[in-house]
C-alpha distance (Angstrom), angle and dihedral (degrees) to the residues before:
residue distance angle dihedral
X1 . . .
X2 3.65 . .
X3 3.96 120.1 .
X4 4.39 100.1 -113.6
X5 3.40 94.3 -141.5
X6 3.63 95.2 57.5
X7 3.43 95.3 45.9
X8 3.87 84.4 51.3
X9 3.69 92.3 60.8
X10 3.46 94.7 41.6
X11 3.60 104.6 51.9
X12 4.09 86.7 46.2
X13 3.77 90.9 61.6
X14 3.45 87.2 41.3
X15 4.13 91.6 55.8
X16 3.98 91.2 44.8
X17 3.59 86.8 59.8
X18 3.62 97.6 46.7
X19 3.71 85.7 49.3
X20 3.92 92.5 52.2
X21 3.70 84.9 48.1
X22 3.80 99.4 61.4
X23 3.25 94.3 51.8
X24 4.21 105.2 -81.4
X25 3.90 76.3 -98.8
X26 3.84 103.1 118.7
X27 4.58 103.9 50.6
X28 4.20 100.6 31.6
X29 3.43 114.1 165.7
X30 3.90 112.3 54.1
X31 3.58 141.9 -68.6
């Protein structure tokens, strides 16, 4: 079974990039 806090971190990196990826359109303004 995966360890939750790494799958915390990784799917957070993994929705930054999707977010770069679509343009950084939709969540402007910091974090």
């Amino acid at each position: 079974m995966l360890n939750t806090v790494f799958v915390a971190m990784y799917w957070e990196s993994v929705r930054i990039e999707y977010q770069k990826h679509i343009g950084g359109g939709v969540e402007h303004g910091g974090h």
